[in-house]
C-alpha positions in Angstrom: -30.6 -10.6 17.5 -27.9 -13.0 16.7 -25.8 -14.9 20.1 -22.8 -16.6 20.1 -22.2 -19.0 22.8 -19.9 -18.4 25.8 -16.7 -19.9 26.4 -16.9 -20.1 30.3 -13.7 -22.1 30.5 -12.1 -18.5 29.3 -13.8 -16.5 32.1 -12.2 -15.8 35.1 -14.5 -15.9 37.9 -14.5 -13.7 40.6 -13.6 -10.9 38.0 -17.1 -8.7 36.9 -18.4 -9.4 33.1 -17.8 -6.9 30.7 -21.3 -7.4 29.0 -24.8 -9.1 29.4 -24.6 -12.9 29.4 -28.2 -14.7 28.1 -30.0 -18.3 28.0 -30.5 -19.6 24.8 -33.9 -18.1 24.8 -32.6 -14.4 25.2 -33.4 -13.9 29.1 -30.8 -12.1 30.7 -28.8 -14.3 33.1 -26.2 -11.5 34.2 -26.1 -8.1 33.7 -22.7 -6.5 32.7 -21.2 -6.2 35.7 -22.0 -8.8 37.5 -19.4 -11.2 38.8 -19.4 -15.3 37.7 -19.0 -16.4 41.3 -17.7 -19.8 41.2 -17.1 -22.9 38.7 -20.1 -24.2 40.4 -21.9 -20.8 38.8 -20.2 -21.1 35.6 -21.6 -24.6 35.4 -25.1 -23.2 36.1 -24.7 -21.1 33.5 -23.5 -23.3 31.1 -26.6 -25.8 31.7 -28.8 -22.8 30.6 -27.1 -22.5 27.4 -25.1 -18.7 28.2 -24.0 -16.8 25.2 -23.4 -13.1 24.3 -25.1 -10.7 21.9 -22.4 -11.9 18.4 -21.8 -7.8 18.5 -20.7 -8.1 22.1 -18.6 -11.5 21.5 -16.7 -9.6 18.8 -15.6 -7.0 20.5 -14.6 -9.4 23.5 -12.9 -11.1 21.4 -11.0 -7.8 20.1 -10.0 -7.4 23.1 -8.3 -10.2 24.6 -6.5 -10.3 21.1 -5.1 -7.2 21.6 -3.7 -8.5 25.4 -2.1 -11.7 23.6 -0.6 -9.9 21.4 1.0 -7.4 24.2 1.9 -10.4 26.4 3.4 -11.6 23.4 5.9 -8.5 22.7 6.4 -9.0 26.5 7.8 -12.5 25.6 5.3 -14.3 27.7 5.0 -17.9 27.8 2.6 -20.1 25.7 1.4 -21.5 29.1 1.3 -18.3 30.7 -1.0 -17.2 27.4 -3.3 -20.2 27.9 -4.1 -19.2 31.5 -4.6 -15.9 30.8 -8.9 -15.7 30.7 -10.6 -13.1 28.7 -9.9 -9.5 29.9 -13.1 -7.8 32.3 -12.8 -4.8 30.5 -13.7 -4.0 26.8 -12.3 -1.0 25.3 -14.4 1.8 23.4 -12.8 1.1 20.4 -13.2 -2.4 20.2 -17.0 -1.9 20.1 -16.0 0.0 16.7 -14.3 -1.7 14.5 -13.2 0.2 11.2 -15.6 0.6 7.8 -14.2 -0.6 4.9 -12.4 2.1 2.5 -13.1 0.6 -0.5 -11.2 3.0 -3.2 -7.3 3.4 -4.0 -4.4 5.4 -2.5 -6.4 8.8 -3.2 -9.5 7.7 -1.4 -7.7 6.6 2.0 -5.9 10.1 1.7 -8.9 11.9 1.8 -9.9 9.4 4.7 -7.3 9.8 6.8 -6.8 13.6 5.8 -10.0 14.6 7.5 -8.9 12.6 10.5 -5.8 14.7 11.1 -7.3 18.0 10.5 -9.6 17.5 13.1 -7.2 16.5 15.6 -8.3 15.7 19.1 -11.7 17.1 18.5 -11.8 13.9 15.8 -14.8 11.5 16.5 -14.8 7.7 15.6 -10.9 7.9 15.3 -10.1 4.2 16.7 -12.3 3.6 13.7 -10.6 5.4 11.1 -7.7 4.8 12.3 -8.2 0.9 11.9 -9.7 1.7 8.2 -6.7 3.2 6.9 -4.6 1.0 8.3 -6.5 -1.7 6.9 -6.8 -0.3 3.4 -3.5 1.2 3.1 -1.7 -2.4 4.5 -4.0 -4.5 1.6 -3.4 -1.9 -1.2 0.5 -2.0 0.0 0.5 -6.1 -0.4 -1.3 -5.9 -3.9 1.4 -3.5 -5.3 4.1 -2.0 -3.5 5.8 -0.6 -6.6 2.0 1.3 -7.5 1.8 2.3 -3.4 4.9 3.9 -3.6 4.6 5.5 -7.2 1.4 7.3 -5.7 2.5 8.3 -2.5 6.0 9.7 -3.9 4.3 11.6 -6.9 1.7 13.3 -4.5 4.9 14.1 -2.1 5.8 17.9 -4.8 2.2 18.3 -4.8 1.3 21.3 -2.4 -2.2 20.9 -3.9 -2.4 17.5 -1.6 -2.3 17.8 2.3 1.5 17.6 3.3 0.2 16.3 6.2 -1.6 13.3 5.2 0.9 12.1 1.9 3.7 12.5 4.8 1.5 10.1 7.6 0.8 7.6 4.4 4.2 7.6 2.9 5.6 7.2 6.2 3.6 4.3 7.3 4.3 2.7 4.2 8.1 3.1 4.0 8.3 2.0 7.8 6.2 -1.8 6.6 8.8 -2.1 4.1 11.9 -1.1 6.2 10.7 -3.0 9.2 10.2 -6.4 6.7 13.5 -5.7 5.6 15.3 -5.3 8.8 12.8 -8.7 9.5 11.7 -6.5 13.0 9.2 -9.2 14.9 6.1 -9.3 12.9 3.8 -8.7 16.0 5.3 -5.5 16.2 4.6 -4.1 12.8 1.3 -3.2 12.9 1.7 -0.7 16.0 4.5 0.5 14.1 3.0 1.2 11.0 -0.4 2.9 12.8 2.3 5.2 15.5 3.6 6.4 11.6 -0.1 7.0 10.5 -0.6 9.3 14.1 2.9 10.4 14.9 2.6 13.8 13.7 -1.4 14.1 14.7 -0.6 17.1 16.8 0.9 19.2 14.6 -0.8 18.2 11.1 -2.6 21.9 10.4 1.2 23.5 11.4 2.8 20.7 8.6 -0.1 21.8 6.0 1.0 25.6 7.0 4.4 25.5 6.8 5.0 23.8 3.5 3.6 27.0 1.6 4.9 29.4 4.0 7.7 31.8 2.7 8.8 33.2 6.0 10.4 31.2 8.8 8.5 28.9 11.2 6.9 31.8 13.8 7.9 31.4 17.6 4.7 29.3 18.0 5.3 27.3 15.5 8.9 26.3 16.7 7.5 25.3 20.1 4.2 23.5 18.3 7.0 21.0 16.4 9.3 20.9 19.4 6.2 19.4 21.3 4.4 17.8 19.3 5.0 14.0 20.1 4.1 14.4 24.0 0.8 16.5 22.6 0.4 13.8 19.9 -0.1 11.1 22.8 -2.2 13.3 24.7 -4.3 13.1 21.5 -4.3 9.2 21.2 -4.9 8.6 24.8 -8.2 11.0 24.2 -9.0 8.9 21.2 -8.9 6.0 23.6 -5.6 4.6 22.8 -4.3 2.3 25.4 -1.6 0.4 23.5 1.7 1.2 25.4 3.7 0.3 22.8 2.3 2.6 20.4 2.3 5.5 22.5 6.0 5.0 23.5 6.6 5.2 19.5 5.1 8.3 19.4 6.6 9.6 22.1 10.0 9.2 21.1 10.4 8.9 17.3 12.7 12.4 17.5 14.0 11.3 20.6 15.2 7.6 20.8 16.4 7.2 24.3 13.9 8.7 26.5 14.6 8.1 30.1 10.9 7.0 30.0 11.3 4.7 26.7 9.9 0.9 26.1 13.3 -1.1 25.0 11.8 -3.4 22.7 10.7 -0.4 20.9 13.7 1.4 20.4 14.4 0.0 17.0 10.7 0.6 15.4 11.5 4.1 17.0 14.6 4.2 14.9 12.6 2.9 11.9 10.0 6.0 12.5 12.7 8.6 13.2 14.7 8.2 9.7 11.8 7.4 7.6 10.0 10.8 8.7 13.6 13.0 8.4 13.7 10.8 4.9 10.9 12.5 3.8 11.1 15.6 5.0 14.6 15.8 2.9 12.8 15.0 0.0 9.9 17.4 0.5 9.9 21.0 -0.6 8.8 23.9 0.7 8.4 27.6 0.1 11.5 28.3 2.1 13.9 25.5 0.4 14.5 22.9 -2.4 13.7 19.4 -1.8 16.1 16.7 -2.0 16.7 14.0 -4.3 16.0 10.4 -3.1 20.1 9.0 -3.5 21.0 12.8 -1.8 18.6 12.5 0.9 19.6 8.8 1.2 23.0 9.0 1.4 22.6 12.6 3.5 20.9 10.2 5.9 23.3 7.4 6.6 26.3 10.0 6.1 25.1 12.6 9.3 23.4 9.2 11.3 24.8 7.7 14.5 25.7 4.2 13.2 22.3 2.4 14.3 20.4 4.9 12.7 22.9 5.0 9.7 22.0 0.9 9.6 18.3 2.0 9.7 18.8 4.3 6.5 20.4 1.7 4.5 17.8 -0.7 5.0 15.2 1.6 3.9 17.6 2.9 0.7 17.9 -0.9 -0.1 13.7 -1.6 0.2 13.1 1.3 -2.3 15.5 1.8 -4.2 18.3 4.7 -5.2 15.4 6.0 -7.3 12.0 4.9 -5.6 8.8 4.4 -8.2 7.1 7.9 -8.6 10.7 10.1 -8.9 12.0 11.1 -12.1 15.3 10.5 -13.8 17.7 11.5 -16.4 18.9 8.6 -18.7 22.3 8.4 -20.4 20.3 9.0 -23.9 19.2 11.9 -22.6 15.8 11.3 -22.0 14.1 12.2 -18.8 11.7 9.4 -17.1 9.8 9.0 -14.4 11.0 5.3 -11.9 7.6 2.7 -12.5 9.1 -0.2 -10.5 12.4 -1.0 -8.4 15.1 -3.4 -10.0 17.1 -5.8 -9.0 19.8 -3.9 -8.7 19.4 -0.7 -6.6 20.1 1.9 -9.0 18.7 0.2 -11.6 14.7 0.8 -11.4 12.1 0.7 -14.7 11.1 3.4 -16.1 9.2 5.1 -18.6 10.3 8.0 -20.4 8.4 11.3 -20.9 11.0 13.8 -22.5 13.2 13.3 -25.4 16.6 14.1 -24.9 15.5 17.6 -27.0 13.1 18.3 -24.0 9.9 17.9 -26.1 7.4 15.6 -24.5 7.5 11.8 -26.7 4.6 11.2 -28.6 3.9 8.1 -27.1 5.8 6.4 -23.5 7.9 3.9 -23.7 9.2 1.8 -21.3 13.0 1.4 -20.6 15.2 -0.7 -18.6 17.6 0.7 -17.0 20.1 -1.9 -16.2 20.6 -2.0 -20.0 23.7 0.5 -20.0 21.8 2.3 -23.2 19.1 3.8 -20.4 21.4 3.8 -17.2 20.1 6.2 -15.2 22.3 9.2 -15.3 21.2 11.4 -12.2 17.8 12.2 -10.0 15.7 15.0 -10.9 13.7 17.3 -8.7 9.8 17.1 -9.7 9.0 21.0 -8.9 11.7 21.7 -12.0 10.4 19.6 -14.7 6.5 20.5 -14.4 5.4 17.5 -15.8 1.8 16.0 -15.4 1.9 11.7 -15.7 -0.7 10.4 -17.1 -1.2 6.7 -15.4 -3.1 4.8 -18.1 -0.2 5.6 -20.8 2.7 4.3 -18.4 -0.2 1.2 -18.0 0.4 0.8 -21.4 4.1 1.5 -22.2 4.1 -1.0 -19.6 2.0 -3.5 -21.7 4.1 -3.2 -24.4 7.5 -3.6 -23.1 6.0 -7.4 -21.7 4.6 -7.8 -25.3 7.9 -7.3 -26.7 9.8 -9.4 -24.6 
């Protein structure tokens, strides 16, 4: 077994040890427990060499991160934060910290699409939890034009859980709104994890209701009414104990709560218009989706003006026409966006159609801030029918750099 040694000046004493402290030669000194009675003790200890199991250390160490980091949103003092010892209780879920998903966009939807169809009956889900976020956050940094091209051409698919494309694509589009609107970055990660579980509760209803011709039934209505107060009854049964992230969940629909968290009012903001974003531009069996300009502007138009400030930010991070969507081009042709501009309305893109309708023989990139390819309008994906394949925009890609 591998130990790490103890830093008694960071242990309170009079306050009980969350786990088993040893001598250098792996005989128990105190048992979890047990309380470090004085700095007369801690210097006994100390003389015979205490230390932790490294397993033990880690997730000790987990969690008194996690209480800096809340003191932190608290606006504590660096003083305060240097006095504050290591907590005397470890949470379960620091104990389990998150495997590594080690494939693309796809793989952490199947990941994190098990997790919500289990709902609260979902074991290891601090863990999984903590992978996806992990995995989505590092493929999100490597490429955010290729995150969003994935998540936004699964969105028509019906054939891919609603539910998890929705939590993903959500997460994703509250990073890059909350980096935008430069929100603190200590907050950001809760925010982008409360996007992941927001809608944990009602997932299987989501996955229902997206191929479901009639009207939502009776219990249906009253699942989505209540699903952010059943959502946090979820997370607190996973183990979650991160106020701030609970109070996100709570009130992304509704922003002032009586019993709302302040500070978090503008990530709930974030959460609310990204999640009614998507849900314009998501179809169901019951109506048409919504283009990414008309659900933009449909957005900041109907918004109360912090809200409508929200909206704009997150039209300005992705784009009038966001990587994945397809467009019409003044020569006719119809595309499908690769990457954002410079300009807002002016994205890259690769062509598919001819202006004739037939498919092109081969993809060519274009750019449309060139007024030869401006983009003409949006186009709804369940009209055109059209299957992308990813290596051949890779390579009308290539040789649009060649060119140039």
């Amino acid at each position: 077994m591998k130990y790490t040694e103890l830093p008694l000046a960071r242990v309170a004493s009079g306050a009980p040890v969350p786990v088993n402290i040893w001598d250098s030669k792996g005989n128990l000194l105190l048992r979890k427990g047990q309380t470090i009675a004085s700095d007369q003790h801690k210097e006994l200890l100390a003389a015979h060499g205490a230390s932790v199991l490294e397993s033990d250390f880690k997730a000790w160490s987990r969690s008194y991160d996690r209480l800096i980091n809340r003191m932190l949103r608290d606006g504590a003092s660096l003083e305060m934060m240097a006095r504050t010892p290591m907590p005397s209780i470890i949470g379960d879920g620091d104990f389990a910290p998150g495997f590594d998903i080690l494939g693309g966009w796809l793989d952490v939807h199947e990941v994190h699409k098990a997790l919500l169809g289990q709902g609260a009956a979902a074991r290891n889900a601090l863990k999984t939890i903590d992978s996806v976020h992990r995995r989505a956050i590092g493929l999100l940094d490597a490429d955010q034009d290729h995150a969003l091209f994935v998540l936004m051409q699964a969105l028509p698919d019906l054939a891919v859980s609603y539910a998890a494309k929705h939590a993903l694509l959500a997460a994703v589009l509250c990073e890059l709104t909350a980096r935008k609107l430069q929100l603190p970055e200590l907050m950001r990660p809760v925010l982008f994890q409360a996007a992941l579980m927001m809608n944990v509760s009602l997932a299987r209803t989501q996955d229902e209701l997206v191929r479901q011709t009639e009207e939502p039934t009776p219990q249906q209505r009253e699942e989505i009414v209540l699903h952010p107060e059943r959502s946090v009854e979820i997370l607190r049964g996973y183990g979650v104990d991160d106020a701030d992230l609970l109070d996100m969940v709570a009130g992304h629909h509704v922003i002032n709560l009586p019993s709302a968290q302040p500070r978090n009012r503008e990530c709930r903001l974030v959460m609310q218009v990204v999640d009614r974003f998507i849900a314009r531009m998501s179809a169901r069996a019951t109506r048409a989706a919504l283009s990414a300009p008309s659900a933009a502007k449909s957005m900041v138009a109907s918004q109360a003006q912090d809200a409508a400030r929200v909206a704009a930010a997150l039209s300005a991070t992705v784009g009038f026409y966001p990587p994945g969507t397809y467009v019409s081009l003044a020569n006719g042709e119809t595309a499908v966006a690769v990457r954002r501009g410079v300009l807002a309305h002016a994205p890259l893109v690769v062509s598919l159609l001819r202006a004739d309708g037939m498919s092109v023989l081969q993809y060519v990139a274009r750019d449309t801030s060139d007024k030869a390819f401006a983009v003409r309008a949006a186009l709804p994906a369940q009209r055109l029918k059209i299957t992308v394949n990813a290596k051949s925009i890779e390579a009308a890609l290539a040789r649009m750099a060649q060119s140039s």
